[in-house]
C-alpha positions as CSV (number, residue, x, y, z in Angstrom):
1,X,60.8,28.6,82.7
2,X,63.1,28.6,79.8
3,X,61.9,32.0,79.1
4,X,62.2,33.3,82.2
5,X,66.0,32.4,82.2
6,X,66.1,34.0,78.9
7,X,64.8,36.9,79.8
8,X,66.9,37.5,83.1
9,X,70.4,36.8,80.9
10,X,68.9,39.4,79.3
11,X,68.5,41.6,82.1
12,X,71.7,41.1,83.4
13,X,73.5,41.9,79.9
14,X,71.4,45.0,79.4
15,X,72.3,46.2,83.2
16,X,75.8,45.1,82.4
17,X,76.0,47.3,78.9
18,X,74.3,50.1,80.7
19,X,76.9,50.2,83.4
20,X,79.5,50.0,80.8
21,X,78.1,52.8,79.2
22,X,77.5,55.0,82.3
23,X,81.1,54.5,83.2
24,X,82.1,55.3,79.7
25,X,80.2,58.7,79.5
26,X,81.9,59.7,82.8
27,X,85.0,59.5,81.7
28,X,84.6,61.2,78.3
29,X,83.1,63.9,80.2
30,X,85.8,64.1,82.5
31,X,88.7,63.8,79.9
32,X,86.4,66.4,78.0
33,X,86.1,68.9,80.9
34,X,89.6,68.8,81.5
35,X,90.7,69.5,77.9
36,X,88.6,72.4,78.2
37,X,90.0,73.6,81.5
38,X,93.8,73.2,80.1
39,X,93.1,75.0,76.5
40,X,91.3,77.7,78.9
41,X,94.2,77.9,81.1
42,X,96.8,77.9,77.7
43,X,94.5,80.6,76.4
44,X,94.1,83.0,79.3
45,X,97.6,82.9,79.4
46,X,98.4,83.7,75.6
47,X,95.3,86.7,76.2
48,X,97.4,87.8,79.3
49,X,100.7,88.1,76.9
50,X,99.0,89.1,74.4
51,X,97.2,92.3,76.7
52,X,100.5,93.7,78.2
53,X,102.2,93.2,75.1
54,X,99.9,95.8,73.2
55,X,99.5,97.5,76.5
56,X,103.1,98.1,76.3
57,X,102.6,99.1,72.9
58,X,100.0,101.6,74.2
59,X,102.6,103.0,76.5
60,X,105.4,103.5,74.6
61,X,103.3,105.2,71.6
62,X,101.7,107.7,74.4
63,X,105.4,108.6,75.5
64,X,106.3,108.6,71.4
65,X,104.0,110.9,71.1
66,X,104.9,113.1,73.5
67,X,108.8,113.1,72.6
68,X,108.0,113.6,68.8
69,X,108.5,117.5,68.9
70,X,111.6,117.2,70.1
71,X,113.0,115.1,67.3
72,X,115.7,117.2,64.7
73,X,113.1,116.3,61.8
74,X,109.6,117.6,63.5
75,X,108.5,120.4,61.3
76,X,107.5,122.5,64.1
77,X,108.9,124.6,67.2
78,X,108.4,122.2,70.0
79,X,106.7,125.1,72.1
80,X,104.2,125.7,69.9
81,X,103.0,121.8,70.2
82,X,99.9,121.3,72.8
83,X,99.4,117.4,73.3
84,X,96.0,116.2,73.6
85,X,96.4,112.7,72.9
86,X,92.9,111.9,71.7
87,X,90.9,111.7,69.3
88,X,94.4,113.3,67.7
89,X,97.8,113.6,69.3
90,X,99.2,117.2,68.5
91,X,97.7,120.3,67.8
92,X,100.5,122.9,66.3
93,X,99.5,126.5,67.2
94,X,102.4,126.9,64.2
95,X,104.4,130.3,65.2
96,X,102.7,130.8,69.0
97,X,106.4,130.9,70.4
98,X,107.4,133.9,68.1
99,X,104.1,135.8,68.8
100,X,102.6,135.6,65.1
101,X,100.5,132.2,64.9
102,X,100.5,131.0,61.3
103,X,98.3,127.8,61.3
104,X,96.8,125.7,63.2
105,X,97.9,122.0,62.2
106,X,96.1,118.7,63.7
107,X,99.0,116.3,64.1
108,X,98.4,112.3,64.1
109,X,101.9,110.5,65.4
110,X,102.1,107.0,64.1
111,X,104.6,104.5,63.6
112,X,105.0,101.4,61.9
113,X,102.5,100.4,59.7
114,X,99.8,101.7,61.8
115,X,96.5,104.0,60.3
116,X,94.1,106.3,61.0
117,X,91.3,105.3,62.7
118,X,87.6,105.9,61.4
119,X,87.0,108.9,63.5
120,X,91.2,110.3,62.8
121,X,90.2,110.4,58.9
122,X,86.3,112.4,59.9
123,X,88.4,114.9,61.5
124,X,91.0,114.9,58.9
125,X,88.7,115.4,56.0
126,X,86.8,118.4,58.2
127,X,90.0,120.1,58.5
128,X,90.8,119.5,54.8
129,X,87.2,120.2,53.6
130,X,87.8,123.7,55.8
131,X,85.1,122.6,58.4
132,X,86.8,124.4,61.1
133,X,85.4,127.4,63.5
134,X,85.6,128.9,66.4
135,X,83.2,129.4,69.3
136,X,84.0,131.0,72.8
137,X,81.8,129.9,75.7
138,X,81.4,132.0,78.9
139,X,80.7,130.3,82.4
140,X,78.5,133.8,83.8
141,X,77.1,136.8,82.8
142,X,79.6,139.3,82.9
143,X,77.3,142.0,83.3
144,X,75.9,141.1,86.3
């Protein structure tokens, strides 16, 4: 009998701890899921900023770029500048407007302390390392 009665305080304080447990668990997971739902909010908002600020970046060196030939200290007559914005800004048909061109210059606009990228240097050592041609493609036969 004795252990019987023993046994059941036993049950009863293991139920109880259980319980406590269970209850416990809950709310770390609940105080855990909403710590992760308020640094994901804090976050998408910061990656939000963050986007339109460099987006306005983005923007403003596209117009940049355009209005560069234009400045008193560009090199180069403004109508002989062709934008193509990527993989390099400018190309400089250098003398075009005054029907003798020069040189052809590839022109990279950057401000700040930004740099070429990976693929603005493999163009810039082709047209240093003379890696340039020419090739003319025709849509039809024009003897047909």
């Amino acid at each position: 009998m004795v252990l019987e009665i023993v046994f059941g305080i036993f049950a009863i304080i293991f139920i109880f701890v259980a319980v406590y447990f269970w209850f416990q668990n809950r709310l770390l997971q609940r105080s855990f899921e909403q710590r992760v739902k308020e640094f994901l909010e804090k976050e998408e908002v910061r990656i939000r900023t963050d986007a339109a600020a460099r987006s306005g970046r983005v923007l403003s060196g596209k117009t940049l770029e355009k209005l560069v030939p234009f400045l008193d200290k560009f090199p180069y007559d403004p109508h002989d500048v062709r934008w193509i914005g990527d993989p390099v800004d400018l190309v400089i048909f250098d003398g075009n407007s005054a029907g003798k061109i020069n040189k052809i210059v590839f022109c990279e606009v950057k401000s700040g302390s930004s740099h070429l990228t990976k693929n603005q240097n493999e163009i810039k050592k082709a047209v240093l390392d003379k890696k340039v041609g020419w090739s003319e493609f025709r849509t039809h036969d024009e003897t047909s």
